[in-house]
C-alpha positions in Angstrom: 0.0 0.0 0.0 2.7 2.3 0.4 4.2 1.9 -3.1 0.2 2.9 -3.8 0.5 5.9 -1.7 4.0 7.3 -3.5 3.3 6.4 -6.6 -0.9 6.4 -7.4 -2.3 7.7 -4.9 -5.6 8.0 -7.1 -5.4 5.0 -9.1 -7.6 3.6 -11.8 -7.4 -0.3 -12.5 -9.1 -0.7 -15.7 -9.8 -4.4 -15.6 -12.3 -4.2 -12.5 -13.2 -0.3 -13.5 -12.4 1.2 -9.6 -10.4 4.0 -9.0 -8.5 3.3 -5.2 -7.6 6.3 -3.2 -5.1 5.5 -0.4 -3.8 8.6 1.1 -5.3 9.5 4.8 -6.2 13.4 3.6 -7.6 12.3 0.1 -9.5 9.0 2.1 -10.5 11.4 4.7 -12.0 13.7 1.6 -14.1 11.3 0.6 -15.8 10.1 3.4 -16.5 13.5 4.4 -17.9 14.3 0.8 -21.1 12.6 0.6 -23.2 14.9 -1.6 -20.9 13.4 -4.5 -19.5 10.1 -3.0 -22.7 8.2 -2.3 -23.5 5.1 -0.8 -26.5 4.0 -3.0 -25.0 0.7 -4.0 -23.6 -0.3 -0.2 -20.1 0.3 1.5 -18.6 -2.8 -0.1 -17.6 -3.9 -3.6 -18.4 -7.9 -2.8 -21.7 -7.2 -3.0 -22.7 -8.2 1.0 -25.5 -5.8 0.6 -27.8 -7.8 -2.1 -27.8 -10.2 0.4 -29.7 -8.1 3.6 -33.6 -7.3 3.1 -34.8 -4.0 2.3 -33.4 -1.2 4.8 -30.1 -1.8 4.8 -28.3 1.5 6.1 -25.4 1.2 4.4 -27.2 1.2 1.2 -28.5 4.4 2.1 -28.0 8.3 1.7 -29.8 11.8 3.0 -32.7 12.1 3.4 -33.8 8.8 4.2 -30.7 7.7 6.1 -30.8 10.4 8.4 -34.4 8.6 9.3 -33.2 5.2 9.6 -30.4 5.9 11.4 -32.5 8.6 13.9 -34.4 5.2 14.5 -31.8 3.5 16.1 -29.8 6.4 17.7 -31.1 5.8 21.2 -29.4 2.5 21.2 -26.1 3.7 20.2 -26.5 6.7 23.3 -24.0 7.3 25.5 -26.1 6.5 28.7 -27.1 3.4 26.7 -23.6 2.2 26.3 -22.7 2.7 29.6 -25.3 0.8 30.8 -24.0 -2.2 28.9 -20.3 -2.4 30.9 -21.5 -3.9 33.8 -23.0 -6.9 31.8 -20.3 -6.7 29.5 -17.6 -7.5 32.2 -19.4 -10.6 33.9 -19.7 -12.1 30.2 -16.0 -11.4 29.9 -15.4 -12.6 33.7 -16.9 -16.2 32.7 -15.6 -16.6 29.5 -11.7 -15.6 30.5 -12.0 -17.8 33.7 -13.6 -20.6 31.3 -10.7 -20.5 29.1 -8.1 -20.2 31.6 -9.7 -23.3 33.4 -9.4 -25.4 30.0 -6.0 -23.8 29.8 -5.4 -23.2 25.9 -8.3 -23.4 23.0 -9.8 -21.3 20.3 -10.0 -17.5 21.5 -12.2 -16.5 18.8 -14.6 -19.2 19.2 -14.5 -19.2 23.2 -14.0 -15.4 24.1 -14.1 -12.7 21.0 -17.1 -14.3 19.2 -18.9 -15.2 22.3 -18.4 -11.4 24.1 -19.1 -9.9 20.2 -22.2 -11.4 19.9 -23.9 -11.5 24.3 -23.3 -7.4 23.8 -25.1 -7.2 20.0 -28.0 -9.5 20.8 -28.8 -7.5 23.6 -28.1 -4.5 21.8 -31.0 -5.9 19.0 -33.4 -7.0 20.9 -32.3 -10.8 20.0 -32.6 -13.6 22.7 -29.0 -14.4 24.3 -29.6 -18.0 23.6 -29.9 -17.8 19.8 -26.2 -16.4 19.7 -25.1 -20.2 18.7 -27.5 -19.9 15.4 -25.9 -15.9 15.0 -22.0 -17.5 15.4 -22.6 -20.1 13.0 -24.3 -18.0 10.4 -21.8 -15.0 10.3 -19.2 -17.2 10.1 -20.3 -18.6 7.1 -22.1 -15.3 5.6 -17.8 -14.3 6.3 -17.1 -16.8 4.1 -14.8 -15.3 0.6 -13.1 -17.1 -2.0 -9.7 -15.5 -2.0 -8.8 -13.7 -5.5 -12.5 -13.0 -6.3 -15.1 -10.3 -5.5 -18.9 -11.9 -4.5 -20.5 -13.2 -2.4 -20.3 -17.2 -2.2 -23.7 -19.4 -2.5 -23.5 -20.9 0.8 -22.6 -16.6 2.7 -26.0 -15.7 0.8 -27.9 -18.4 2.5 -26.4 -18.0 5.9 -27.5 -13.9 5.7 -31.4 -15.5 4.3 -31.6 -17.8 6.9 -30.3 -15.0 9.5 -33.2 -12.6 8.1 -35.4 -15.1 8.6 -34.7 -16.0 12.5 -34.5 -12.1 12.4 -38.5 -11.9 11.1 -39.2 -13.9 13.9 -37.7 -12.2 16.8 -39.7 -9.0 15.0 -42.8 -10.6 14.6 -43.1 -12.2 18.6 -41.7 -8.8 19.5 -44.7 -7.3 18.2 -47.0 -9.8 19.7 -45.4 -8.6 23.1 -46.1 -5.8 22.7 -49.6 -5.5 21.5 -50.1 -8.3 24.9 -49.0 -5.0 27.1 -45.3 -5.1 27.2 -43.0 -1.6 27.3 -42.9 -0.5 23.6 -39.9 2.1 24.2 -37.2 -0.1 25.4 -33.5 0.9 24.2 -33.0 -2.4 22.0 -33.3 -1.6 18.1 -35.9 -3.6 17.0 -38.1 -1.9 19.4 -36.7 1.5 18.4 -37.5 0.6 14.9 -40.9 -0.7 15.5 -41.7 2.8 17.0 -40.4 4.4 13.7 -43.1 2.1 11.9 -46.0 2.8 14.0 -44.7 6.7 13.7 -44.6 6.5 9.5 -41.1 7.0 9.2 -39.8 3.9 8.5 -41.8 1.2 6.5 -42.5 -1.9 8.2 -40.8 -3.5 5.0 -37.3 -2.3 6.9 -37.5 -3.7 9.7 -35.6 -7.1 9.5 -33.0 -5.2 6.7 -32.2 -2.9 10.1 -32.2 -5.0 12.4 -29.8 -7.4 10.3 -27.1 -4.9 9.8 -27.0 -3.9 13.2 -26.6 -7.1 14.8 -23.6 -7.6 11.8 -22.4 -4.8 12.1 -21.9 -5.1 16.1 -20.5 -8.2 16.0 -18.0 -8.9 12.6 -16.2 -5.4 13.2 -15.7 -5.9 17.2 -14.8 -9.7 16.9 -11.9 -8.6 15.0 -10.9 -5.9 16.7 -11.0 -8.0 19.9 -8.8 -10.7 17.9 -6.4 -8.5 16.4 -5.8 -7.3 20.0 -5.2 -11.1 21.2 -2.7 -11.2 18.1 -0.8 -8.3 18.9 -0.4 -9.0 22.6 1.5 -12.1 21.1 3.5 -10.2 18.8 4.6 -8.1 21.6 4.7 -10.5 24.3 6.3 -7.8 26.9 3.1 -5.5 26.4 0.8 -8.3 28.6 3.3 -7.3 31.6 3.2 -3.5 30.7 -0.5 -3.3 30.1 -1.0 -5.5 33.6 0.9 -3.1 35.9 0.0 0.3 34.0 -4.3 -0.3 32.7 -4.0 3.3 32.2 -2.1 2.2 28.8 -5.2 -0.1 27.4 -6.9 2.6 25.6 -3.7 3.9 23.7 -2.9 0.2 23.1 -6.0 -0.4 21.7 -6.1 2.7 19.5 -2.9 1.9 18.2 -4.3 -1.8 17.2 -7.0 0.1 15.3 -4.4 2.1 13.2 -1.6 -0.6 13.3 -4.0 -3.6 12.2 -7.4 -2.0 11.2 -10.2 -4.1 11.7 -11.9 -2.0 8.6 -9.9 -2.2 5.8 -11.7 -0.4 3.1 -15.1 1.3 2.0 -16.9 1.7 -1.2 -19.1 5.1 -2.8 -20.1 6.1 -6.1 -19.5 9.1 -7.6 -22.6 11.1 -9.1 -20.8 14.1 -10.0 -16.6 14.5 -10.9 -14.8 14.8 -8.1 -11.5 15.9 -7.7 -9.0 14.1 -5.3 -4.9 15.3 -5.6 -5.3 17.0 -8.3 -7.1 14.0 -10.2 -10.6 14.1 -11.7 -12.6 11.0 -10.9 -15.7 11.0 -13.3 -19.1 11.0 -12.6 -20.8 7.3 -11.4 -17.0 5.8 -10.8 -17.1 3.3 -8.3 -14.5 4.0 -5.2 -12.7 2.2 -3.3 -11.0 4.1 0.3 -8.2 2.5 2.0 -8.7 2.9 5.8 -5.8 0.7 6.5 -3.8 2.3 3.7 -4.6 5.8 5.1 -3.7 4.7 8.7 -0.1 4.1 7.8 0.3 7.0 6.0 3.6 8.5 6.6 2.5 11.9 6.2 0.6 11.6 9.0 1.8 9.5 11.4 5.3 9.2 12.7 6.9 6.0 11.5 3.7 4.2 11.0 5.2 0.8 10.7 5.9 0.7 14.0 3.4 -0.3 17.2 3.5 2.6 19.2 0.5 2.1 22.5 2.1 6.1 23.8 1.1 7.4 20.0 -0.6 10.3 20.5 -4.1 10.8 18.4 -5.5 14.5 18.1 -8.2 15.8 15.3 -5.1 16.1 12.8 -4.4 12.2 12.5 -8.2 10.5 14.2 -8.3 6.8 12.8 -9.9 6.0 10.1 -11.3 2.1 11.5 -14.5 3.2 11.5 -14.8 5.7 9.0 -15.6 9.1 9.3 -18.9 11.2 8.2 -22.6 10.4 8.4 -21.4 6.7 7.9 -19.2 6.2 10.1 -19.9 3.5 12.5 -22.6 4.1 15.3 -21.5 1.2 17.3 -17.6 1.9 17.3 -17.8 2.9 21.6 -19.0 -0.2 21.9 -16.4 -1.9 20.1 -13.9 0.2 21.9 -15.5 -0.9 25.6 -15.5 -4.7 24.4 -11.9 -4.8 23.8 -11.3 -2.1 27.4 -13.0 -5.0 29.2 -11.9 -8.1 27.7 -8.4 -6.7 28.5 -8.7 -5.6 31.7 -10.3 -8.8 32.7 -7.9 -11.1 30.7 -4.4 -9.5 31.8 -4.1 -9.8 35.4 -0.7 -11.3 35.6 -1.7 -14.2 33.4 0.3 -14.3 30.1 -0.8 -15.9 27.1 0.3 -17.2 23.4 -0.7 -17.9 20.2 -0.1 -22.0 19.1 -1.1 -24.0 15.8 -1.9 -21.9 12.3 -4.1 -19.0 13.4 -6.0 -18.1 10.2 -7.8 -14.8 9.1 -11.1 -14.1 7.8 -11.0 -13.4 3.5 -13.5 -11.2 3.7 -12.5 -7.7 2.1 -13.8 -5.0 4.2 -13.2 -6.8 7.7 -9.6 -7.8 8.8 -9.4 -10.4 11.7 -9.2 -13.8 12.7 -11.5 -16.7 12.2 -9.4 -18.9 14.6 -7.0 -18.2 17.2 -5.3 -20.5 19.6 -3.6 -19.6 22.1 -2.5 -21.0 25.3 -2.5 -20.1 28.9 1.5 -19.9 30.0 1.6 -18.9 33.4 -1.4 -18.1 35.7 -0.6 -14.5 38.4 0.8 -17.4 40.8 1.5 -20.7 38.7 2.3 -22.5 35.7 -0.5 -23.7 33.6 -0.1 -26.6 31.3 -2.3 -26.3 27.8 -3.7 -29.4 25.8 -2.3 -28.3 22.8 0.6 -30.6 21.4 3.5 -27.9 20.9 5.2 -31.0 19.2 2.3 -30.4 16.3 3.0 -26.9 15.5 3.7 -24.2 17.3 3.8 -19.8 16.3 8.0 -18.9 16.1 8.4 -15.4 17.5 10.4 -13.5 15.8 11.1 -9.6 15.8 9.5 -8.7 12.9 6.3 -10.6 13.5 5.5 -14.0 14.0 5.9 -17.9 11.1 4.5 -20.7 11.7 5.8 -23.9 12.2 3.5 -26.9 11.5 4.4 -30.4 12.2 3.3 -32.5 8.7 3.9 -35.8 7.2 4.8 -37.2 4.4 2.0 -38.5 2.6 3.2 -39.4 -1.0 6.8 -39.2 -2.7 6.7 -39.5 -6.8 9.4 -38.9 -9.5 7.9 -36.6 -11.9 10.7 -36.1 -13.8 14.9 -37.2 -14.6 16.2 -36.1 -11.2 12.6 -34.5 -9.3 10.4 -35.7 -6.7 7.2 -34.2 -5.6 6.7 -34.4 -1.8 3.3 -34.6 -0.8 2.5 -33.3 2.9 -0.3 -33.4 5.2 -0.8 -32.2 8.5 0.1 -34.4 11.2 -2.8 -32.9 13.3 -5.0 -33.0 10.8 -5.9 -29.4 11.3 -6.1 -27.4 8.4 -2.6 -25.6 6.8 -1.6 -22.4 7.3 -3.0 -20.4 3.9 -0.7 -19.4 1.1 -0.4 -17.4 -1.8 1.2 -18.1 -5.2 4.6 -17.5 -4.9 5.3 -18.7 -1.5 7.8 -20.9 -0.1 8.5 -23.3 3.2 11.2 -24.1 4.8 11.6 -28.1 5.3 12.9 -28.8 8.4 13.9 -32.6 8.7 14.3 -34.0 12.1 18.0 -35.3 11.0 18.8 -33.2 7.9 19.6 -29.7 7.1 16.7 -27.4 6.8 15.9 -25.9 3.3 13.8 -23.5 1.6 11.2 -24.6 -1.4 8.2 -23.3 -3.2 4.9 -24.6 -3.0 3.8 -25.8 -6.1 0.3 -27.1 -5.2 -3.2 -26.1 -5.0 -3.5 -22.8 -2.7 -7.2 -23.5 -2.0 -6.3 -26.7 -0.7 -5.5 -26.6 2.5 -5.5 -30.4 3.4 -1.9 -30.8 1.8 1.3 -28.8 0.9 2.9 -30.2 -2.7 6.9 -29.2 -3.0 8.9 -30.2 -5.9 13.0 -30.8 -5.0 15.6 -31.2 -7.4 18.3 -33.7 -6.7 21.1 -31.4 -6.6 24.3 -33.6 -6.0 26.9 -30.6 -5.0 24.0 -29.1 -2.8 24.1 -28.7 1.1 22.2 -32.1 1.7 18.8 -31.6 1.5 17.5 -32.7 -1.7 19.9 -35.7 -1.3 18.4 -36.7 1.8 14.7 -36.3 0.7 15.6 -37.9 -2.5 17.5 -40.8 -1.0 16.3 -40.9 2.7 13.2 -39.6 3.5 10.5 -42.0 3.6 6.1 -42.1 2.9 5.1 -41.7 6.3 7.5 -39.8 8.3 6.9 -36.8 9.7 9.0 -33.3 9.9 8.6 -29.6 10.3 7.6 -27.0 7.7 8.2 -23.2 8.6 6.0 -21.0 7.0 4.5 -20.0 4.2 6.3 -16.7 3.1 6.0 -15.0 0.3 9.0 -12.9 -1.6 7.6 -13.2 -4.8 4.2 -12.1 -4.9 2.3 -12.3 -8.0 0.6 -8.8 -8.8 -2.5 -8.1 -10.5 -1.8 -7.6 -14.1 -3.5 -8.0 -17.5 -1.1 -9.9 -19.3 1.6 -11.8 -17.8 4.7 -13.5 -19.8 5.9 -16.5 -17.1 9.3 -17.7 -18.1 11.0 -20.9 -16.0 14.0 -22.6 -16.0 14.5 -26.0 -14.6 12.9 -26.7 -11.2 12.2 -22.9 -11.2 8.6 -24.3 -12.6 7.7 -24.9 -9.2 6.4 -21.1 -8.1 5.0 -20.7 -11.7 2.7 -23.4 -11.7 0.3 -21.6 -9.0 1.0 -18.8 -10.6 -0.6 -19.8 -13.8 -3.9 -21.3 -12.1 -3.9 -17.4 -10.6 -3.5 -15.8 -13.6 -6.5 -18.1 -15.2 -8.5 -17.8 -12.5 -8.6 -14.1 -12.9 -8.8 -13.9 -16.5 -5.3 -12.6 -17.9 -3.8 -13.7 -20.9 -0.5 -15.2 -19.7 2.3 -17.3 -21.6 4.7 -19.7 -20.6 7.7 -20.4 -21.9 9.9 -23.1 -19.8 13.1 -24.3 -20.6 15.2 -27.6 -19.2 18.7 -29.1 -20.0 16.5 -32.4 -21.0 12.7 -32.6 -21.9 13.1 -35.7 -19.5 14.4 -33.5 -16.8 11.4 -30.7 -16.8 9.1 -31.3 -14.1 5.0 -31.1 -14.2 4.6 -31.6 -18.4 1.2 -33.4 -17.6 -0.3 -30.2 -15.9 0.9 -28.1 -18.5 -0.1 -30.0 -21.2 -4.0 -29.0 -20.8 -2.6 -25.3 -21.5 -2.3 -25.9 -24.9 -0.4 -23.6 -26.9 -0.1 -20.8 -24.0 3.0 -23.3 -23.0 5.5 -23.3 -25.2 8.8 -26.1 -23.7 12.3 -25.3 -24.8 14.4 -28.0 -23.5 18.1 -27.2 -24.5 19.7 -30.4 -26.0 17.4 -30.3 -29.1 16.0 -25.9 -28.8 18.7 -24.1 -27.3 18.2 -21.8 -24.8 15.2 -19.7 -24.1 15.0 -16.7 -27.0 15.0 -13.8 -25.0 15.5 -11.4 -27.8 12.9 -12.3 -29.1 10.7 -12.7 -26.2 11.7 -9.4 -24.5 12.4 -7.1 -27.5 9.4 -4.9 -27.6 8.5 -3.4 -24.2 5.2 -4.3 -22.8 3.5 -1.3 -20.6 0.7 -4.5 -19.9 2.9 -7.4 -19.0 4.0 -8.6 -16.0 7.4 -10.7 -16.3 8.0 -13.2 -13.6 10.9 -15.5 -13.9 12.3 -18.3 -11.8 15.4 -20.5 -12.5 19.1 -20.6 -12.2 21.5 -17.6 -12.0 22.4 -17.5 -15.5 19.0 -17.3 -16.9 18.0 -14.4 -14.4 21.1 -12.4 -15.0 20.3 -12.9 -18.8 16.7 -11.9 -18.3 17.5 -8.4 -16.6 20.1 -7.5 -19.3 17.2 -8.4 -22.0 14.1 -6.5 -20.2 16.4 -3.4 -18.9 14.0 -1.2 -21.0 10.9 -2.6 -20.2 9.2 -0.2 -17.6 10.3 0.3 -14.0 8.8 -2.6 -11.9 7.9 -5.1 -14.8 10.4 -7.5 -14.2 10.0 -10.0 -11.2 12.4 -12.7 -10.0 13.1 -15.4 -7.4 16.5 -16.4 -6.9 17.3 -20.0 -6.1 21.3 -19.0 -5.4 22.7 -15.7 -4.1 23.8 -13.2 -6.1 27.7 -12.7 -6.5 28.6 -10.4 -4.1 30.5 -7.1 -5.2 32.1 -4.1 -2.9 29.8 -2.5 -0.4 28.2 0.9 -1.5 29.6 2.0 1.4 33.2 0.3 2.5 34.4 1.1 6.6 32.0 0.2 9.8 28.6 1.6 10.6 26.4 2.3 13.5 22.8 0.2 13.6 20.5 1.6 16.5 17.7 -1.5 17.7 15.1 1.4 18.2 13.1 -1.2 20.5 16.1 -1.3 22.9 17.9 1.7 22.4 21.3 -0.2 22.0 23.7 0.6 19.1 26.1 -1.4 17.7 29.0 -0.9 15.1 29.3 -3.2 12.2 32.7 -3.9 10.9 33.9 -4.6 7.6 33.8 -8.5 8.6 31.2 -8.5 10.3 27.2 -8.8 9.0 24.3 -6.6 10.3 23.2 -9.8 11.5 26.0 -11.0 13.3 26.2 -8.0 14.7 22.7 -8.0 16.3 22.8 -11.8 17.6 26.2 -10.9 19.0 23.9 -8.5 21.3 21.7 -11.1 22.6 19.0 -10.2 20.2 17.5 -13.0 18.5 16.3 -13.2 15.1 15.1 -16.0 12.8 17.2 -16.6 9.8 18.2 -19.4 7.5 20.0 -19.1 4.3 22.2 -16.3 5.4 23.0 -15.4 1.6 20.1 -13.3 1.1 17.9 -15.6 -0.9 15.0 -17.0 1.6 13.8 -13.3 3.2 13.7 -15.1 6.9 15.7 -11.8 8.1 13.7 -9.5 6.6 13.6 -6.5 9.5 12.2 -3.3 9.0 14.1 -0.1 8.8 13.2 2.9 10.5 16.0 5.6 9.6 18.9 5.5 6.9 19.5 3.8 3.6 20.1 0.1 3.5 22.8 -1.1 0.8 20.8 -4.1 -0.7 22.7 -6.5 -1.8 19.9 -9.6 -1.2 18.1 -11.5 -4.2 15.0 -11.6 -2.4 13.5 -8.0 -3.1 12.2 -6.8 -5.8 13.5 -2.4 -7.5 10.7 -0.8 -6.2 11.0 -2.3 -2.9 14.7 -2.0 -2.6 13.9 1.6 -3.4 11.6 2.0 -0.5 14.1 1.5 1.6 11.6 0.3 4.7 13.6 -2.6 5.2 16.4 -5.1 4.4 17.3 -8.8 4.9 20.3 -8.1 7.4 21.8 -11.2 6.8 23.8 -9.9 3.9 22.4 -5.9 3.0 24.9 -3.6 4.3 24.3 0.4 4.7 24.9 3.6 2.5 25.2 6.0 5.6 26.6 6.5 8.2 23.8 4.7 10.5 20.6 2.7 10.6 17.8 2.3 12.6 16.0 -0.8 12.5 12.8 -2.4 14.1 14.5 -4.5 16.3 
């Protein structure tokens, strides 16, 4: 999002015909403008709202949503809201002491969903004991397949059947009260059935109101609530810091909103041109705003890459979570006060951690987790032993964040070509993997061989199993050797992971060249590419057709393949392929050293940012930028170190008793990747890309040096 904010800050992509706006002041424009950005066709470009009944606020605009949401003010009152705490807490009371009993477990399914959905029932006017049929139904009206806007068959049903229950709870609240009960209680379905009987809002509405409130007071605040479980993992010391100083919770907590937004974007329509940095967006444009984007903007908030709970918030930089106008969200207090007293209920000494493969909700405008675990680790006064096996898999912390390591076995082995095995893996839990994109890569740890890094080459929907493909590479380190010679059907081992240094972008055309085993991170590649509808090509080259990998799959691609093994076709024709500059192509290329060396000197006037590689091997090192010692500052600890000539950034920093995950240590895998706060890195890596180098936000310190005289990093 950054390169989006330098770069196109108003940007147009053709193919889905949306113009994304990802500053904070030009975001912050638009949801204040809403005489020409309008919300007529709902906040969301999935299309979530064709799905509710008739009355959906968000579908709304002045006049009539001033009425509907005037019907449901009272609930969203500050005496109202208030009123709510003391309930709140003793639903947060039981469900932390329930979870600390059972000592490790799902948080989202035992304490954020649970909390989310006691306060928005009540909040509706729904019974408490229905929220089982509520949980069940918003997670699967969450429900997104990953690369494609819609809303699934099964999400549609789960918001119809929700609606329905809905109708009821409307229609034997009615019959309540024409039996003699209170008709002006704060819940909204009562508030709207007061509207009805007043004329101002059609009894067709009622159900459509009622629905997005209860959604809307429960999808948002779960997430927040989980992405504030996450972070206190990713920042383990905050749980001790937050404990003896509660005073902090409401910074930390509006720092999670800015840091890891549970709002990502919002959608209007433009029904007259409007002008944002100085670029005319034409009348009925859809638009898509970038909360998350505009809440790590760097021109308005101070190193916003870093997690800052004493960041100070003021009318200048307000967060964008929950937007901002006559739509923003009536029901973000409440969301705030969930996450004030889950916190100050969950961190009284007891410390916690996230285990297994956490995994987030796809759906586009809400950022969060649909399952958590974590794990009680010590209790105020003893040590608590979880159920989970941390044999299985288990979260790695790391500075920069947090990879996952999942115990898996090996479920098939098969030679599908001269000199290449394809490992299949399954979990040895059984739970599901952690999700990938094309591109990524795992590192195989063996329980008695050396660990090494390779790309996934299988489905990505899949999640049941993880397909590598591994060269035999005789003058290797010993890790294809031992998984072609030694590793057996049936045994099991670690994988670390996924990450992703090679990230395919959205393009309309994309040219896909491979060399040798380099097919491996094309393959999901080109499923990606047909799955969204790009014209892509192919061209793959091998020493042997014998030798190159996966011919079968390819096969049913027809002539959008085209094989060039090198004992009968020579070697790829690059000239010929890369001689006329493509402003619509994407070039992504994997495969040995010579080819990609070849392939940069052949597309060096194609435009900035075309060209995209993975490197297998490391680059051949020349003469630092910058020759003689420099100073790196570890802005979490305040230490600073000097790095000599022989000496690696990362040396340097594990000399200090500062741990940080790594692997190749030749700047291929990205394991070290570490964000930089101040100065320019020297990149000497094969991992990122020109733009990013560029950026300069961070470096893999196992082998980038420095061009000044200090940096600051993340660490």
């Amino acid at each position: 999002m950054r390169q989006l904010r330098d770069e196109a800050p108003v940007y147009y992509n053709a193919r889905r015909d949306l113009w994304v706006i990802s500053r904070y002041a030009d975001v912050q424009q638009c949801l204040r403008d809403h005489e020409r950005l309008v919300n007529k066709f709902g906040n969301d470009i999935d299309g979530t709202h064709d799905t509710y009944g008739v009355g959906m606020l968000v579908c709304q605009d002045p006049p009539h949503h001033t009425v509907l949401r005037d019907a449901i003010r009272r609930c969203f009152g500050g005496r109202e809201i208030m009123a709510m705490e003391a309930g709140m807490r003793e639903t947060a009371r039981r469900l932390v002491d329930d979870f600390k009993r059972s000592g490790s477990g799902d948080v989202i399914e035992s304490i954020a969903l649970p909390l989310a959905f006691d306060v928005a029932l009540r909040l509706v006017g729904v019974p408490t004991s229905d929220a089982p049929f509520f949980t069940g139904h918003l997670l699967r009206a969450m429900e997104r397949t990953v690369g494609k806007l819609g809303v699934p068959g099964d999400a549609a049903v789960a918001n119809a059947e929700s609606e329905e229950r809905i109708a009821e709870v409307v229609q034997a609240r009615r019959e309540a009260i024409a039996a003699g009960a209170d008709p002006d209680t704060p819940d909204a379905i009562s508030q709207i059935l007061l509207a009805v009987q007043d004329g101002t809002v059609a009894d067709i509405e009622t159900v459509g109101i009622s629905h997005l409130v209860l959604s809307a007071a429960t999808d948002a605040p779960a997430a927040l609530l989980s992405n504030c479980l996450a972070m206190l993992d990713r920042y383990p010391s905050l749980q001790t810091e937050l404990h003896e100083h509660p005073e902090k919770i409401a910074g930390f907590i509006e720092e999670v909103l800015r840091f890891d937004s549970p709002g990502q974007n919002l959608s209007r329509q433009t029904v007259a041109e409007v002008e944002v940095a100085g670029v005319t967006i034409p009348r009925d444009a859809r638009v898509m705003l970038l909360l998350a984007s505009g809440n790590r903007d760097e021109r308005v908030f101070d190193s916003p890459d870093v997690f800052d709970i004493e960041r100070e918030f003021t009318q200048d930089n307000k967060i964008l979570a929950f937007g901002e106008g006559i739509h923003s969200c009536m029901g973000a207090p409440i969301a705030r006060m969930a996450a004030r007293v889950l916190l100050e209920t969950m961190l009284d000494g007891t410390e916690y951690r996230v285990v297994g493969s956490p995994e987030r909700w796809i759906k586009q405008m809400v950022r969060g987790f649909s399952y958590l675990p974590m794990e009680v680790v010590t209790g105020p006064d003893e040590k608590l032993t979880g159920a989970i096996d941390h044999h299985a898999s288990k979260m790695t912390l790391t500075p920069q964040g947090t990879l996952v390591e999942t115990r898996v076995v090996v479920a098939a082995k098969d030679l599908v070509s001269e000199g290449v095995v394809a490992l299949t893996l399954e979990p040895a839990d059984g739970l599901p993997l952690p999700e990938w994109t094309a591109g990524a890569h795992v590192d195989l740890v063996p329980d008695r061989s050396v660990m090494r890094q390779y790309s996934l080459c299988g489905d990505v929907h899949d999640r049941t199993k993880y397909r590598l493909g591994i060269l035999r590479e005789a003058g290797g380190r010993g890790g294809s050797l031992f998984v072609h010679d030694e590793l057996a059907v049936g045994e099991e081992l670690t994988v670390r992971g996924p990450r992703n240094n090679f990230e395919l972008e959205p393009s309309p055309t994309y040219l896909f060249m491979a060399g040798g085993i380099g097919i491996t991170p094309i393959l999901p590649m080109i499923a990606a590419a047909e799955a969204a509808g790009a014209e892509w090509q192919l061209v793959y080259g091998g020493r042997t057709k014998a030798s190159m990998a996966f011919l079968d799959e390819l096969a049913v691609h027809g002539d959008k393949v085209r094989l060039v093994p090198q004992d009968t076709d020579g070697h790829l024709p690059l000239a010929e392929l890369l001689g006329e500059a493509k402003d619509d192509t994407a070039i992504y290329v994997c495969g040995p050293a010579p080819l990609l060396d070849a392939v940069e000197a052949a597309s060096a006037h194609w435009p900035e940012g075309a060209l995209h590689l993975e490197r297998f091997a490391a680059k051949t090192m020349t003469a630092p930028k910058r020759p003689g010692p420099f100073e790196v500052e570890l802005a979490q600890t305040g230490v600073t170190l000097t790095v000599d000539d022989d000496t690696t950034v990362l040396e340097a920093v594990e000399g200090a008793g500062v741990q940080v995950l790594s692997s190749c240590r030749e700047g291929t895998c990205g394991t070290c990747e570490t964000p930089v706060l101040e100065g320019t890195p020297d990149h000497r890596d094969s991992v990122l890309g020109e733009r990013a180098q560029k950026r300069g936000d961070c470096m893999m310190i196992c082998v980038s040096r420095s061009c000044t005289d200090k940096l600051v990093l993340d660490l």
